[in-house]
N, C-alpha and C positions, 0 to 999 in steps of 0.2 A: 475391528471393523474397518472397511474401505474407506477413503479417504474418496470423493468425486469433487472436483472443480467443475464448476459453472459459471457462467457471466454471471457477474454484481448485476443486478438489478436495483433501480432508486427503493422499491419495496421492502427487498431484502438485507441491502443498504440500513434503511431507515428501522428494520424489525434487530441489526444485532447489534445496532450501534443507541436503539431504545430513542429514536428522535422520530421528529412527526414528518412523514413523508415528501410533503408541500415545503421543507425547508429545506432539502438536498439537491444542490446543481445537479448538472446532468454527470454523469460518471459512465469513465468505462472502466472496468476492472473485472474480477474475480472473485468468487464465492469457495472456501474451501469447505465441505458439508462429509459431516458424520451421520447416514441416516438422515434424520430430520434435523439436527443441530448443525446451526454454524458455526464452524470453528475458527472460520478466519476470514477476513478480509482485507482484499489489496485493489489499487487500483489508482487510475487520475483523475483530476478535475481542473479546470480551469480559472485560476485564481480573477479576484478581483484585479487584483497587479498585473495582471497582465499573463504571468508566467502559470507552467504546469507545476501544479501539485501532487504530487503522491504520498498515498498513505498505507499503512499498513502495519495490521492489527489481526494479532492471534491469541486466543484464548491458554491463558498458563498452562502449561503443562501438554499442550497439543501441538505443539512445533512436531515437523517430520521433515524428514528430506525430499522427499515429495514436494513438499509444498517451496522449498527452495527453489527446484529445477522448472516448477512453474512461474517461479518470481523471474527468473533468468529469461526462459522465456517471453515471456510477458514484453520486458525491456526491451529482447532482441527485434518483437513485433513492434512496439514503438518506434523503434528509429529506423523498421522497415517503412513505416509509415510516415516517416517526417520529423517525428519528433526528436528534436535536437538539446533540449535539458529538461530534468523535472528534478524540482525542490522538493525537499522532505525536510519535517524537523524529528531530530531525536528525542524521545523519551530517558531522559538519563537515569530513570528509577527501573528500567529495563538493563540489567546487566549484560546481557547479550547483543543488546541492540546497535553498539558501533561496530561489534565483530559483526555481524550480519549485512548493515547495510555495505562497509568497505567493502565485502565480499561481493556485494552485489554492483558494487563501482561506485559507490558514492563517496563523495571526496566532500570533508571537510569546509566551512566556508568561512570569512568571518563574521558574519551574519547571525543575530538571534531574534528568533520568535516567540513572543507570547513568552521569554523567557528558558525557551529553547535551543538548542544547537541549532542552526541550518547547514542540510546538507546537500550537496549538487551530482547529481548522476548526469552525465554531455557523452554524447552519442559519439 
């Protein structure tokens, strides 16, 4: 089945990540959709600290290369747009997940969140 990207919506957001609507910043990202299933979401927000946060979450087994060459994009329009670094932490019970984000420019920091890696993408 086709894979369609769409804008993240706070609705859609909040229906695959199973949280209550009224508790999601504003976001701008992307919606990866199989049919009526979400398979994935990526996208920023605007931390409390001040800095951009990006996330991004894909359902086991549904990674494609598609949804890569959207992620790449995605970035290239951020820093068309201004945006000059976005933090991300790693899940490190994702085995794929530093191969991916490196891929995608994200370097390392000494930083941890919540008991997590943090990672720096800079434009």
């Amino acid at each position: 089945m086709r894979l369609d990207v769409v804008p993240l919506t706070q609705r859609e957001m909040a229906r695959f990540y199973k949280v209550n609507p009224d508790t999601i910043s504003p976001v701008l990202g992307l919606a990866g959709k199989r049919g009526s299933l979400t398979i994935g979401a990526g996208g920023i927000v605007n931390g409390n600290d001040g800095r951009v946060w990006g996330f991004l979450d894909i359902l086991p087994g549904k990674q494609t290369p598609m949804a890569f060459r959207h992620m790449l994009l995605f970035l290239r329009e951020r820093k068309a747009e201004g945006v000059r670094e976005i933090y991300v932490t790693r899940d490190s019970s994702y085995s794929t997940s530093e191969a991916l984000l490196q891929r995608l420019g994200f370097k390392k920091t000494d930083e941890t969140y919540e008991d997590k890696e943090v990672l720096k993408w800079q434009a």
